[in-house]
PAKE-693128 format. One line per field, with one value per residue (C-alpha): residue in three letters; x negated, y negated, z negated. Coordinates in nm, 3 decimals. Each point is the difference from the previous one (the first is absolute). Layout:
residues N
res = c(ALA:...) $
xx = c(X:...) $
yy = c(Y:...) $
zz = c(Z:...) $
This chain:
residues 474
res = c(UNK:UNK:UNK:UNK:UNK:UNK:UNK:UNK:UNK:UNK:UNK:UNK:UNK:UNK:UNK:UNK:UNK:UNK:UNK:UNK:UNK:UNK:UNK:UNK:UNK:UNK:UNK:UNK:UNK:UNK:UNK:UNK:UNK:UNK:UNK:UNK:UNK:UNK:UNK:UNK:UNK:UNK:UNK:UNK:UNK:UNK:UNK:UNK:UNK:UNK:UNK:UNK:UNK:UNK:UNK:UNK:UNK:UNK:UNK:UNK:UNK:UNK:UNK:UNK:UNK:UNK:UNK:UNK:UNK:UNK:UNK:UNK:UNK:UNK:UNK:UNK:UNK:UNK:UNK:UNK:UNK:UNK:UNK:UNK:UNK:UNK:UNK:UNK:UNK:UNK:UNK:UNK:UNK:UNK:UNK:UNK:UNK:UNK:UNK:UNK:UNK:UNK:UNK:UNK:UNK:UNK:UNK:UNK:UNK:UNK:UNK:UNK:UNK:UNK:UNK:UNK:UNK:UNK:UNK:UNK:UNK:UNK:UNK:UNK:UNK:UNK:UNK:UNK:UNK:UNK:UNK:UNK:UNK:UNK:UNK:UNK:UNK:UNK:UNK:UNK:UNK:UNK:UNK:UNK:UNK:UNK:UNK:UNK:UNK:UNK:UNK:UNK:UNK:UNK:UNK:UNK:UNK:UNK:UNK:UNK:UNK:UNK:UNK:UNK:UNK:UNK:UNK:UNK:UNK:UNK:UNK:UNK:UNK:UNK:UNK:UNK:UNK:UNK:UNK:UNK:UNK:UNK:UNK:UNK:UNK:UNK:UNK:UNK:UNK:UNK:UNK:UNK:UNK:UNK:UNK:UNK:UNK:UNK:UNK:UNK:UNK:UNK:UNK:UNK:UNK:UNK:UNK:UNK:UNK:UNK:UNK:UNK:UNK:UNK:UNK:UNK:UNK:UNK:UNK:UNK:UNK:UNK:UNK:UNK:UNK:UNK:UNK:UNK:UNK:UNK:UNK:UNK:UNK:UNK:UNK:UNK:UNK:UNK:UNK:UNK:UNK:UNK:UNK:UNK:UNK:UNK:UNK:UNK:UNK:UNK:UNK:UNK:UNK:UNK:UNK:UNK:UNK:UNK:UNK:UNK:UNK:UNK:UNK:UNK:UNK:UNK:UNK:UNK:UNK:UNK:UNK:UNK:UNK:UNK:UNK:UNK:UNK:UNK:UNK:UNK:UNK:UNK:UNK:UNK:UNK:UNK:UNK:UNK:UNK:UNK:UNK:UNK:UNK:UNK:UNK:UNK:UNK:UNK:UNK:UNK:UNK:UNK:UNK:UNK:UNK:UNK:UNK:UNK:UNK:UNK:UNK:UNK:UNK:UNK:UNK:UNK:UNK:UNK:UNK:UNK:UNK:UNK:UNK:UNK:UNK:UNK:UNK:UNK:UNK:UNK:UNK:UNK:UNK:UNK:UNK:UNK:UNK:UNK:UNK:UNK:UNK:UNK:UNK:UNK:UNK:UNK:UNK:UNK:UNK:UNK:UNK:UNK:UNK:UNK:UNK:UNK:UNK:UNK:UNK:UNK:UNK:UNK:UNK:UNK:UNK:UNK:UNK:UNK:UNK:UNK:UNK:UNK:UNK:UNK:UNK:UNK:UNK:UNK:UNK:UNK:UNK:UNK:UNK:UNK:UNK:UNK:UNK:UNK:UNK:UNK:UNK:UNK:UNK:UNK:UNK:UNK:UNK:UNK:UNK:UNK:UNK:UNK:UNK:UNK:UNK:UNK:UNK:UNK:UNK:UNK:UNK:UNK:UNK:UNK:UNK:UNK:UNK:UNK:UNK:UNK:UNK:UNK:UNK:UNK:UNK:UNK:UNK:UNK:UNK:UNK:UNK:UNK:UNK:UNK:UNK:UNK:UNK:UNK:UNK:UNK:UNK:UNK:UNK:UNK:UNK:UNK:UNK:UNK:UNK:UNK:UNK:UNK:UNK:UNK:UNK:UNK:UNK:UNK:UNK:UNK:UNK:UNK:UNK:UNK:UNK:UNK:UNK:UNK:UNK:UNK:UNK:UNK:UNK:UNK) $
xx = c(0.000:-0.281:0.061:0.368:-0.024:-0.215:0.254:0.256:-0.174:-0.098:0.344:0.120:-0.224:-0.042:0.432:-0.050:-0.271:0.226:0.258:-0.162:-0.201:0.348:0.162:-0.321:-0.009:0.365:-0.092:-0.267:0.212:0.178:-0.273:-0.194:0.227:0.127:-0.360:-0.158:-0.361:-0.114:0.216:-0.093:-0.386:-0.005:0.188:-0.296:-0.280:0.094:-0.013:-0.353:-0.113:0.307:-0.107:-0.358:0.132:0.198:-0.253:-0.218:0.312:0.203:-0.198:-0.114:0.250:0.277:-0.340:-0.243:0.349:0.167:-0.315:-0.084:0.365:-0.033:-0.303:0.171:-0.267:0.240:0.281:-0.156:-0.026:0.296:0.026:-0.340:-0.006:0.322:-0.169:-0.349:0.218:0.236:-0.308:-0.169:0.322:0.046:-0.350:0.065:0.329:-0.214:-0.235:0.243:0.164:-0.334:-0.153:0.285:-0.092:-0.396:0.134:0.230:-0.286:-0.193:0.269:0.004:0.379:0.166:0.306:-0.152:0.012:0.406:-0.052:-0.217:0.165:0.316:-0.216:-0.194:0.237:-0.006:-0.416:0.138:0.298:-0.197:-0.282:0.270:0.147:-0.257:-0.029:0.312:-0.036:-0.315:0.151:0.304:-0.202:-0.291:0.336:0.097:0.328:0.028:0.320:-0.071:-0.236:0.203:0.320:-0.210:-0.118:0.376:0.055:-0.257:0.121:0.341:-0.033:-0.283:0.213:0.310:-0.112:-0.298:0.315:0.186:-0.291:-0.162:0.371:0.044:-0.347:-0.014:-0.282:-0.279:-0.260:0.226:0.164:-0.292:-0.064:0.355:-0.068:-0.311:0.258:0.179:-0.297:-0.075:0.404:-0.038:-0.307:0.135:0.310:-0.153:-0.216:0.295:0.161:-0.344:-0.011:0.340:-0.107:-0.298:0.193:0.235:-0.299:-0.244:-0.103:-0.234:-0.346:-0.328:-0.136:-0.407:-0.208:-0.152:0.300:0.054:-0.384:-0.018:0.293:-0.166:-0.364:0.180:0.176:-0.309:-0.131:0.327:0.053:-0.310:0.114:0.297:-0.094:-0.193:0.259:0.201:-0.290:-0.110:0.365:-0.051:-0.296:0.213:0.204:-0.254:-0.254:0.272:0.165:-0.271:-0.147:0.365:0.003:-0.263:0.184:0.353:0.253:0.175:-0.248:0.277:0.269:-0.262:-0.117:0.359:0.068:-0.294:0.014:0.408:0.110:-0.290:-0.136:0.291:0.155:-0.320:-0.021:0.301:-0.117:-0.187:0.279:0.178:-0.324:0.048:0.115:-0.271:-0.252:0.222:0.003:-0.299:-0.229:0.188:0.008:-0.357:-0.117:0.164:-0.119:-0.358:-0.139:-0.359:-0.154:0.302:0.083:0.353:0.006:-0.114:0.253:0.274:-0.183:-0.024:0.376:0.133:-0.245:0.164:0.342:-0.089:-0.117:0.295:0.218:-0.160:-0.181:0.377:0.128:-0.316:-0.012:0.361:-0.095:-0.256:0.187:0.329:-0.188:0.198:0.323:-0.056:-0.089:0.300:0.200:-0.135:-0.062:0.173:0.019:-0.326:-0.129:-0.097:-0.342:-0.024:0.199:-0.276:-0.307:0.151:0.097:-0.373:-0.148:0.249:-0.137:-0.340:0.051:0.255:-0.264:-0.204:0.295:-0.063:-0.348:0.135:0.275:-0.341:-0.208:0.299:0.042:-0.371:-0.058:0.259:-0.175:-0.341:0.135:0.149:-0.318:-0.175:-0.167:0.146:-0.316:-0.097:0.366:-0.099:-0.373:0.209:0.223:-0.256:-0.202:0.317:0.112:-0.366:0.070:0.309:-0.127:-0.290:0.241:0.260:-0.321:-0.089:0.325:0.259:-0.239:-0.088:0.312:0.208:0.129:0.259:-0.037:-0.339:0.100:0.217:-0.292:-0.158:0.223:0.077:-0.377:-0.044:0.235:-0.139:-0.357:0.155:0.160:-0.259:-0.199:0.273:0.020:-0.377:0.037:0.275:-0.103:-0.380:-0.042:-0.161:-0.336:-0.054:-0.271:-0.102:0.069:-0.103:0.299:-0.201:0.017:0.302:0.183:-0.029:-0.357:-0.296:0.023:0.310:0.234:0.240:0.330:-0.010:-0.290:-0.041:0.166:-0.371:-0.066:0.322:0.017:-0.381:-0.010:0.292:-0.214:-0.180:-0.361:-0.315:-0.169:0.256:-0.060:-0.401:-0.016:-0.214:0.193:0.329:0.104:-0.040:0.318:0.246:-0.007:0.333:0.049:0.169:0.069:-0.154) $
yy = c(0.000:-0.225:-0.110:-0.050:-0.392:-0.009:0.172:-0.257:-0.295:0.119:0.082:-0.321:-0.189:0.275:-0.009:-0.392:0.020:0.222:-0.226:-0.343:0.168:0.184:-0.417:-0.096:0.254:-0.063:-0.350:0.017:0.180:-0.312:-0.227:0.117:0.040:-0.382:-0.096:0.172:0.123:-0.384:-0.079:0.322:-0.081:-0.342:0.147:0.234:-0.239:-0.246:0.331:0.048:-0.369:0.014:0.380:-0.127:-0.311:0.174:0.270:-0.296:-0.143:0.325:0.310:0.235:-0.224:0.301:0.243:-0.170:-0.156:0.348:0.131:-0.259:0.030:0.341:0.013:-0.181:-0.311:-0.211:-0.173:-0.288:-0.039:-0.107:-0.372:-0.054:0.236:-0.162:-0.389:0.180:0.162:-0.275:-0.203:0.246:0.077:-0.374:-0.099:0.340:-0.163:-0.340:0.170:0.196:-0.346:-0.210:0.280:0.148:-0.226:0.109:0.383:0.011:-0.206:0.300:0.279:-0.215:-0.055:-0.281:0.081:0.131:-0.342:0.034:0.341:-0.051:-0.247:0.163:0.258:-0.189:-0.044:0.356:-0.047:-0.163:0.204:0.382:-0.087:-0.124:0.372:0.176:-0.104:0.079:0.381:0.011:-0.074:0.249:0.265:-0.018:0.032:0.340:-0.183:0.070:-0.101:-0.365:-0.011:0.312:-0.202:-0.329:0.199:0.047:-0.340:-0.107:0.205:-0.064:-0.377:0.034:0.197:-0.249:-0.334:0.149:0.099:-0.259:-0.306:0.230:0.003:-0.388:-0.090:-0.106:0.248:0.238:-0.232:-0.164:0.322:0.089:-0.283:0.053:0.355:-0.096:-0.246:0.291:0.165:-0.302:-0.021:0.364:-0.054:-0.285:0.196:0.300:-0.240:-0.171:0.392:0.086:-0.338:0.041:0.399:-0.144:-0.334:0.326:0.208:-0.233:0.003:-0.259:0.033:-0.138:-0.185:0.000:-0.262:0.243:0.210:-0.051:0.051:0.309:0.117:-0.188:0.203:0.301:-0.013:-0.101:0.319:0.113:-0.299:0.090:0.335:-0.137:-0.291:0.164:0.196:-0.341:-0.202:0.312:-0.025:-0.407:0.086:0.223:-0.274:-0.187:0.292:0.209:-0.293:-0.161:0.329:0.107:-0.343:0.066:0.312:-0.113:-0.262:0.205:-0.065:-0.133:0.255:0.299:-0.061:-0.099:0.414:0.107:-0.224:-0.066:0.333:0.277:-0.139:-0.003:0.313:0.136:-0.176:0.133:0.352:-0.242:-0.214:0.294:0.065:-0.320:0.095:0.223:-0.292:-0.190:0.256:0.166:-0.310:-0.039:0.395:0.096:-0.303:0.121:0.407:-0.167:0.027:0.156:0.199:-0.135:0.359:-0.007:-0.315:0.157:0.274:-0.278:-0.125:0.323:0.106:-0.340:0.041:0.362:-0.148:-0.291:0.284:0.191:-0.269:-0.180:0.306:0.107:-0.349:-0.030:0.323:-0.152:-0.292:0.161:0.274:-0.209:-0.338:-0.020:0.017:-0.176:-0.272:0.029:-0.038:-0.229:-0.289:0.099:-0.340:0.036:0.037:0.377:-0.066:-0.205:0.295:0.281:-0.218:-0.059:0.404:0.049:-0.253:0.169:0.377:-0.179:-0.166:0.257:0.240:-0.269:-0.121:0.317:-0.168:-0.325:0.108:0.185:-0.277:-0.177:0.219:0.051:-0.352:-0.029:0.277:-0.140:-0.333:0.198:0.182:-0.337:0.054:-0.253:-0.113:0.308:-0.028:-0.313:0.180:0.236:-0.252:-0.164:0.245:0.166:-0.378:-0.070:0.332:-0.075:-0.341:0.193:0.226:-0.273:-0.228:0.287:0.202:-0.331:-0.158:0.341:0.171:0.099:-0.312:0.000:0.342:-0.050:-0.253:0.262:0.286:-0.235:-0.045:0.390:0.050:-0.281:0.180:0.310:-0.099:-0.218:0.300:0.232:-0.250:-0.107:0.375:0.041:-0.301:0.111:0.412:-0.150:0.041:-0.273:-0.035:0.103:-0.083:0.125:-0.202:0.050:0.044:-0.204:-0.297:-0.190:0.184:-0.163:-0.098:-0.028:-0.385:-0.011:-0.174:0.226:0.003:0.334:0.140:0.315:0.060:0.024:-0.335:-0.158:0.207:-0.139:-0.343:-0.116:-0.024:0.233:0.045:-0.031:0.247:0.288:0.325:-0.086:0.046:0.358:0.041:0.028:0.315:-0.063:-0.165:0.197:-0.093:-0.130:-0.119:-0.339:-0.082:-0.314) $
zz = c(0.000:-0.019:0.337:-0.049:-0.049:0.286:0.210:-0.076:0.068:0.336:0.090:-0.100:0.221:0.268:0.006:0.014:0.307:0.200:-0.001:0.023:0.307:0.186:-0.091:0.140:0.313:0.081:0.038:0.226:0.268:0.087:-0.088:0.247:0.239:-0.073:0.002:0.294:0.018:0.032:-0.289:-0.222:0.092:-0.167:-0.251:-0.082:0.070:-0.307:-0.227:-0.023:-0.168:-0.204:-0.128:-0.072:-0.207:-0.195:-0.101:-0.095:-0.235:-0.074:0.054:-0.273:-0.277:-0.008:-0.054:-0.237:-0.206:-0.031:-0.074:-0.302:-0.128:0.036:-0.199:-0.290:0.062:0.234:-0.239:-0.018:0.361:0.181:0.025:0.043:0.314:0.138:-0.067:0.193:0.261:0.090:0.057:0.231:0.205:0.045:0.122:0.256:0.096:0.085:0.151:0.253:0.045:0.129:0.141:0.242:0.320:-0.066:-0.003:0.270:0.237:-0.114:0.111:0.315:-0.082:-0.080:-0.050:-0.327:-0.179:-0.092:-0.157:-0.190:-0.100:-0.099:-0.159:-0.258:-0.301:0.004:-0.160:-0.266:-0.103:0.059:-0.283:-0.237:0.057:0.006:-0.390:-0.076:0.163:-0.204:-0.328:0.009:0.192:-0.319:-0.205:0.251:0.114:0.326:0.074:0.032:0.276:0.164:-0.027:0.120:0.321:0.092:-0.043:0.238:0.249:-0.008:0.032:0.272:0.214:-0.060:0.008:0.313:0.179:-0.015:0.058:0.273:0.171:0.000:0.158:0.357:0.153:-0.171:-0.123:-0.268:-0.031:-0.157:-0.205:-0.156:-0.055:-0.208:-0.153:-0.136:-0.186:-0.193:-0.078:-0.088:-0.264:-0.149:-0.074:-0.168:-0.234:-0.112:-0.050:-0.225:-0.185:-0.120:-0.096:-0.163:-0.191:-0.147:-0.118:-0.113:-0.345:-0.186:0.140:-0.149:0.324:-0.014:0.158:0.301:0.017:0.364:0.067:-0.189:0.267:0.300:-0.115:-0.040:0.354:0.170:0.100:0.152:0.130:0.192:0.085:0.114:0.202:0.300:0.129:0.097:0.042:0.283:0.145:0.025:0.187:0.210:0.081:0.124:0.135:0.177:0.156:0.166:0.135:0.146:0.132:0.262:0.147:-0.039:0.002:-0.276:-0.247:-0.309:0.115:-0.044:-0.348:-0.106:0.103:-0.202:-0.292:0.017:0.077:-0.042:-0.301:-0.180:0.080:-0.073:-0.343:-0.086:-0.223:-0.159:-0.131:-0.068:-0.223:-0.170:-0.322:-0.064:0.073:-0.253:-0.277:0.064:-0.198:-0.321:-0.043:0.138:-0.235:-0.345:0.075:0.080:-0.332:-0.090:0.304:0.248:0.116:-0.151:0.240:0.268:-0.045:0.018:0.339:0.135:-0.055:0.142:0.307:0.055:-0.010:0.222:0.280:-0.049:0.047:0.263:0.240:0.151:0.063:0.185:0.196:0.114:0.141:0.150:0.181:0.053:0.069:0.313:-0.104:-0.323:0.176:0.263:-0.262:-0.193:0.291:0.252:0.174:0.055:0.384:0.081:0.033:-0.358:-0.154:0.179:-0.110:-0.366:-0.025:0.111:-0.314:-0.222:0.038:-0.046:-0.291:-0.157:-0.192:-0.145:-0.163:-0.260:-0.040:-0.091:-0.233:-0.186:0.043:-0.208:-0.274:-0.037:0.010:-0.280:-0.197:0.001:-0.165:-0.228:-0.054:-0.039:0.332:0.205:0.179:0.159:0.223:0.119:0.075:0.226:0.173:0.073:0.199:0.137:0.141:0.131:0.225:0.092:0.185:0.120:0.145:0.117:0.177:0.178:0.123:0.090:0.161:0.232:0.181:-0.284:-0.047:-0.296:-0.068:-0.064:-0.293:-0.156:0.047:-0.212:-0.246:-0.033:-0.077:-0.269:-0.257:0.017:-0.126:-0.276:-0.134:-0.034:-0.155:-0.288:-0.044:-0.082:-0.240:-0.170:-0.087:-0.065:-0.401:-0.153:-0.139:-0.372:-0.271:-0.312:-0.343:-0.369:-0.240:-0.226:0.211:0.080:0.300:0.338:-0.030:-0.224:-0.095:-0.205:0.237:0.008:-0.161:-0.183:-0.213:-0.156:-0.345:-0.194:0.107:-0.081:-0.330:-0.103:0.129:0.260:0.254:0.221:-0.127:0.288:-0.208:-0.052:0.187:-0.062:-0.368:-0.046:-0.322:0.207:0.235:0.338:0.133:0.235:0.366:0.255:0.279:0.078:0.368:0.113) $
């Protein structure tokens, strides 16, 4: 039964994800089709610098919060992290704001400017709640950020619907849509402030409580930021290089990063909840060694596979009429080149629902950096990859070839990092436990008996027995 809590959790969010993501799927069928493969393009194109803003303001809160609160050190915590966080999502909404006319010149599109726009309230209102999902994630509620997702969704999908409907051709068809997601964020912070405004008790607010959040989130804000800052690149790499074979440069990524990409990423959001539970629980079983912890990782990574390898092998073998179905308003050829980028992409979606949860489990573990160690040398491949094969005669396929290999090597590496034992030494019972110097809380019960303190010269004296031996991981 000791997984039994776990269990719950993960269906709560994993219930959540499958219907924010079917609300979500649902809507794209029309959106796309209202929007066009010009219109779904520019769509996808103001994505990427939004994504790598908001892992710069957001990313790694939910993780390094839940995991404080978790730990019992993060009551103290919660207004100074939403002061920090509002800050940091405001300077990325500026940001977005001054620099959209430098980014779309960039994308050599300028019908970028609007959407981004549209899109940059949305900086603001993701880091404010990401700290929110944090704080009742540490407290193993997972009902507010499941409910929250559905939320999101709902709102996105109404208010994208009807904007996209009322604007007069593609390009601010977009820009509305964009419009939508930043109506949709602002609406599921105001749903989690009012949770929170219910639940909160009196907290004792420290000085650097936001900065002990911000240090903690820094390494999987690491982690997290190359993926989007790689797809950025994407936008920018892929669409240039198209550009000097075809007219069709916009339309083509918009079917691999619109369309294939998302299908694709779909196991993984059905994954979700494990990401989401997976920190708070691997965190509270990591205690001494770890390897109670890394039985926790190690159990959610086998459910992640489970769950995610037969949705895959689906779109794999039905990528066709998946995607039939799904856009059928589509031209024939868009629909045979977007079933092709599916099947690509399809099994590496089981890699990046792992790469997920294992990510997840290392900052649980306390091992945070070594995911962004593998990102990053599974994202420098990737653009290797992407340099070489677009810009040869695979053309778009060649960008998601790319892609396909990139989550692979990240997940064989977060594997190795999270089964590797740590590093032991050797301590004297006589001296204080954690290191020979006395700065460690907790001292052996001769010492404290004798004197209070921990004594330099205990464990040395002739005229006492030789003191036991243990082991303390570093």
């Amino acid at each position: 039964m000791k997984h039994a809590n776990f269990l719950k959790n993960v269906a709560i969010i994993s219930l959540a994800g499958l219907v924010a993501k079917g609300i979500g799927a649902v809507y794209r069928i029309p959106l796309t089709g209202m929007l066009g493969g010009y219109g779904t393009g520019l769509y996808q194109m103001a994505y990427p610098l939004f994504c790598v803003l908001l892992t710069f303001s957001s990313a790694g809160i939910p993780s390094a919060l839940s995991r404080m609160i978790a730990g019992g050190k993060g009551e103290g915590v919660m207004a100074g992290a939403l002061r920090l966080f509002s800050l940091l999502g405001a300077i990325g909404t500026l940001f977005m704001l001054f620099f959209a006319p430098y980014m779309s010149n960039l994308q050599g599109e300028r019908s970028l400017v609007p959407c981004y726009l549209a899109l940059a309230p949305s900086v603001f209102f993701v880091a404010l709640i990401a700290v929110f999902r944090g704080y009742f994630q540490g407290k193993n509620d997972m009902k507010p950020t499941a409910f929250s997702e559905i939320v999101e969704q709902l709102v996105k999908a109404g208010a994208g619907l009807f904007l996209t409907g009322l604007a007069p051709d593609p390009k601010m068809g977009a820009a509305l849509a964009l419009f939508a997601v930043s109506l949709s964020e602002l609406a599921a912070l105001i749903y989690l402030g009012n949770k929170y405004r219910r639940r909160r008790r009196v907290l004792l607010v420290r000085r650097r409580s936001g900065i002990s959040v911000l240090l903690a989130s820094l390494p999987v804000m690491a982690a997290a930021a190359l993926l989007p800052i790689s797809r950025m690149a994407d936008s920018v790499i892929v669409v240039r290089l198209l550009g000097k074979y075809t007219e069709r440069a916009v339309s083509l990524y918009g079917l691999y990063a619109g369309a294939a990409v998302s299908l694709c990423n779909l196991p993984a959001t059905l994954c979700y909840g494990f990401v989401a539970a997976t920190v708070p629980a691997v965190s509270k079983a990591a205690k001494g060694d770890g390897e109670e912890g890394k039985d926790r990782a190690m159990f959610a990574l086998l459910l992640t596979i489970l769950l995610s390898l037969p949705f895959a092998v689906l779109l794999c073998v039905f990528a066709q009429y998946v995607v039939n179905f799904l856009y059928p308003a589509l031209s024939v050829s868009d629909r045979a080149t977007l079933a092709g980028l599916v099947r690509i992409l399809s099994l590496s979606s089981v890699f990046l629902s792992g790469v997920d949860t294992l990510s997840a489990s290392l900052t649980g573990l306390g091992r945070a950096k070594y995911a962004a160690l593998s990102m990053g040398i599974a994202v420098t491949v990737k653009l290797i990859l992407e340099i070489v094969l677009v810009n040869g005669k695979f053309l778009i396929v060649g960008a998601a070839v790319a892609a396909g290999a990139c989550y692979p090597i990240a997940f064989f590496l977060d594997l190795v990092y999270t089964v590797r034992k740590k590093k032991v030494k050797s301590y004297d019972n006589g001296h204080r436990l954690g290191n020979g110097t006395g700065r460690s809380d907790i001292e052996c019960p001769a010492c404290a008996q004798e004197s209070g303190r921990g004594d330099p010269a205990h464990g040395r004296d002739p005229r006492r027995a030789e003191p036991q031996r243990r082991k303390y991981p570093v």
